[in-house]
N, C-alpha and C positions, 0 to 999 in steps of 0.2 A: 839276184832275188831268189833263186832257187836254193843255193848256195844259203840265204839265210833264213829261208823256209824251213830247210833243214835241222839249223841251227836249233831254230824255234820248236819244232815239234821235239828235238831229242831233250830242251829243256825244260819243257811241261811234262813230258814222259818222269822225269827225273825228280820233282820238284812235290815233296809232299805239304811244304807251306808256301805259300807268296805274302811277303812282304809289300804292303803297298805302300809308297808314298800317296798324299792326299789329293795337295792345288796341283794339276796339271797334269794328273793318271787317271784318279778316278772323276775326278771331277776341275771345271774350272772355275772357279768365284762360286758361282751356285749353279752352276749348270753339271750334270751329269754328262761325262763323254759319253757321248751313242748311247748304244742299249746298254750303259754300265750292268745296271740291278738285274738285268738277265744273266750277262758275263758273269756277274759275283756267284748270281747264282746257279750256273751252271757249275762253276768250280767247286762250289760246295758241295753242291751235289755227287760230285768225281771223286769225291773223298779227303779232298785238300779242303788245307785249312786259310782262310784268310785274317792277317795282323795286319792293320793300320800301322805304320813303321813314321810317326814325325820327328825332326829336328825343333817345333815349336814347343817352345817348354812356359809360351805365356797362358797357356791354355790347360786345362786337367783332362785326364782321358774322360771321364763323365760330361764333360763342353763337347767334347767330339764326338763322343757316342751321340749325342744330342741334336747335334748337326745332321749328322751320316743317318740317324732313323728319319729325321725330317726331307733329305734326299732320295729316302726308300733303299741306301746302301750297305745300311750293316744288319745283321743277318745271326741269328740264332749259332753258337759257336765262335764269332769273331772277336776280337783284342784291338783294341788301341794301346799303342805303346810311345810312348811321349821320350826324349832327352832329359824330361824334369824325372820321367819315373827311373829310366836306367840310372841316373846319376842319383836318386835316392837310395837304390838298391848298391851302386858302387860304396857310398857312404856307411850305407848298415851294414856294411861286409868289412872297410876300411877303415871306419873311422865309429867302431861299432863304441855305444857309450859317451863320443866325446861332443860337444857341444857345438853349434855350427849356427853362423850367422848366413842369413840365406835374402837375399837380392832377387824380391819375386813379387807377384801378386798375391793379394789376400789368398785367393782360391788353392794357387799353388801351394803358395807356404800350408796352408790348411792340411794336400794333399801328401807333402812329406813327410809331417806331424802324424797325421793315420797310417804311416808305411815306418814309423818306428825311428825317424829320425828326430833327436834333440835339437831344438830350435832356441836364440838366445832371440828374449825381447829387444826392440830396438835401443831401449835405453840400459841392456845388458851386452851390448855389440861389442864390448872392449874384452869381455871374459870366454869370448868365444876360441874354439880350436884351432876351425879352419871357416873359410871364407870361398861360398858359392855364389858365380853368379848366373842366375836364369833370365829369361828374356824377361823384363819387369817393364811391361803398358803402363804403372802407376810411377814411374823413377822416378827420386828427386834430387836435387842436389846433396841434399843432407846422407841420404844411402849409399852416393857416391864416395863421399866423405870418408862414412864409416869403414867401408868396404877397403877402401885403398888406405887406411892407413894400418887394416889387419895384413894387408897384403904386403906394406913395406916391414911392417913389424916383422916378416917370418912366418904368417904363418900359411899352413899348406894350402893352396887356392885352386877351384874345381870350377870351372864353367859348364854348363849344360851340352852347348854345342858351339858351331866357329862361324853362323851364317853372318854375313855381312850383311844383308840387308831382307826383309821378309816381304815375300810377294801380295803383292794387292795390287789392288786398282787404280791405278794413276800413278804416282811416285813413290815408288819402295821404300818403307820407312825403317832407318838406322836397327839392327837388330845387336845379336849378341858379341858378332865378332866386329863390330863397331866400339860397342863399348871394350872388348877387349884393348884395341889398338889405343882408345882412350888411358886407359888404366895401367897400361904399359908407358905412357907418357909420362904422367904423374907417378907415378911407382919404380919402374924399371924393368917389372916382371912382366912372365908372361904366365897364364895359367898351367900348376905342375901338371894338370889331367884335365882333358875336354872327352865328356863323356858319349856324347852324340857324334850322327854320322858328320866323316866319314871314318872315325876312328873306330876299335876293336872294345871299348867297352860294352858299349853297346849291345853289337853282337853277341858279345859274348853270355852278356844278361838275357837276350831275348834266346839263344839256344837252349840256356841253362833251365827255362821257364818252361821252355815248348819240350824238351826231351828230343829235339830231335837234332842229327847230326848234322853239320855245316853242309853236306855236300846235298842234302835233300829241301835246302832255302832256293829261293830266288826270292833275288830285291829286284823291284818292277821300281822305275822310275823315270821324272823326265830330266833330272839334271847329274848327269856323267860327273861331277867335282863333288857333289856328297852321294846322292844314291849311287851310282855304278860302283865309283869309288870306293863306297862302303861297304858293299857286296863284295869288291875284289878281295878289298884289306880283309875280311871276315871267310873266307872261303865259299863265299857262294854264289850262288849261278846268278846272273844276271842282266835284265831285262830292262834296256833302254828304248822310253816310247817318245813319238815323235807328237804327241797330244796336248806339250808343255810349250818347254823355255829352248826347247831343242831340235834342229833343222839338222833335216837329211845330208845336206852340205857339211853343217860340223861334226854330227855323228861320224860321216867318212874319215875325217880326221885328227881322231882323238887320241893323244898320246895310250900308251899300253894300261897306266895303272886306270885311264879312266875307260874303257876300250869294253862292251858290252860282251858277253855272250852270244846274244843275238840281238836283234834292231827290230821293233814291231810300228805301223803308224799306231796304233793304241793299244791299250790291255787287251781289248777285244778281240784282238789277232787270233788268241791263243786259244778260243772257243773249240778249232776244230781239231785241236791236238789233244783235248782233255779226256 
């Protein structure tokens, strides 16, 4: 314990942003852990900055800022930063001009269109470039369809992020990397680029954004196989809490790439290191 006490204070010392995951750091379902909005706001205060870091890309940062002011949790200075928003900012970088069939919700699809990506209508699906998929609550068969057969056609395929399944209450409902495995069925592919954690897109858009250097990040989160992970692959410091999906017992033994910085039971830990 001392040993990660340690840990913990040289990484707040270090750490001019924190990255937070959402369901199971700062809050669960609708509950705030502990005194979250004090914790936030003590960081703020310390001169750090706090980004909302999700893998949900069924939702637009404006739904979460929406959420999080309705909890008391976001805070004059803070970011939400979605997998639908890196993976639009991957696209205007990559695929700047070309036309792109996108597997989303109205709201999303809305939010890619205002961040300067070219969107093919549904019944324009065949002329499209390349073929996104985002976590889509509205899916039908017919999207399905359209999607996999741009995907057997060749052309270059980008999912948002690789969760298998998104946390809620009661029985976790099918997410993105569900539908992946699907579509590789039918297709043969896999997606060329998954923009979300735990992979280096990601990161690399949210450094690019904040100006600041990998080694001055920590990602705060409760699940070691995307947030740790992501933090690792990314260069930054990283902060596994024990507030989520994750017991003291596996934190002990987690392979190296998913393997924390330090181990806190919650964000709140790090109040008296700020």
């Amino acid at each position: 314990m001392e040993k990660n006490c340690g840990g913990l204070a040289a990484l707040v010392r270090g750490t001019r942003v924190f990255l937070l995951d959402m369901d199971g750091t700062v809050y669960v379902g609708d509950e705030p852990v502990g005194p979250m909005a004090k914790t936030l706001a003590a960081i703020r205060a310390s001169g750090r900055r706090v980004v909302y870091c999700t893998n949900n890309s069924s939702k637009t940062a404006g739904e979460y800022v929406r959420k999080l002011r309705a909890l008391g949790l976001y805070g004059e200075g803070d970011l939400v930063y979605t997998s639908g928003m890196a993976t639009a900012e991957y696209l205007r970088r990559s695929f700047a001009g070309r036309r792109v069939y996108l597997v989303a919700t109205d709201a999303v699809r809305a939010e890619f269109a205002a961040a300067g990506v070219p969107l093919c209508a549904e019944e324009e699906y065949a002329g499209a470039d390349a073929a996104v998929l985002a976590y889509d609550t509205t899916l039908t068969f017919a999207k399905l369809a359209k999607i996999n057969e741009l995907i057997v056609r060749g052309r270059p395929y980008i999912a948002t992020h690789p969760d298998d399944v998104c946390p809620a209450k009661g029985v976790y409902p099918p997410d993105v990397g569900s539908f992946i495995r699907l579509l590789q069925c039918s297709s043969g592919r896999l997606p060329d680029v998954v923009c979300g954690k735990p992979y280096t897109v990601m990161g690399e858009c949210l450094t690019a954004r904040l100006g600041v250097p990998a080694a001055c990040v920590t990602m705060a989160g409760d699940r070691p196989h995307t947030d740790i992970r992501f933090g690792n692959n990314n260069g930054f410091g990283t902060l596994l809490v024990l507030s989520g999906e994750t017991s003291a017992e596996k934190a002990a033994a987690l392979p190296a790439s998913d393997a924390p910085s330090a181990v806190a039971a919650s964000l709140n830990d790090v109040v008296p290191y700020l």
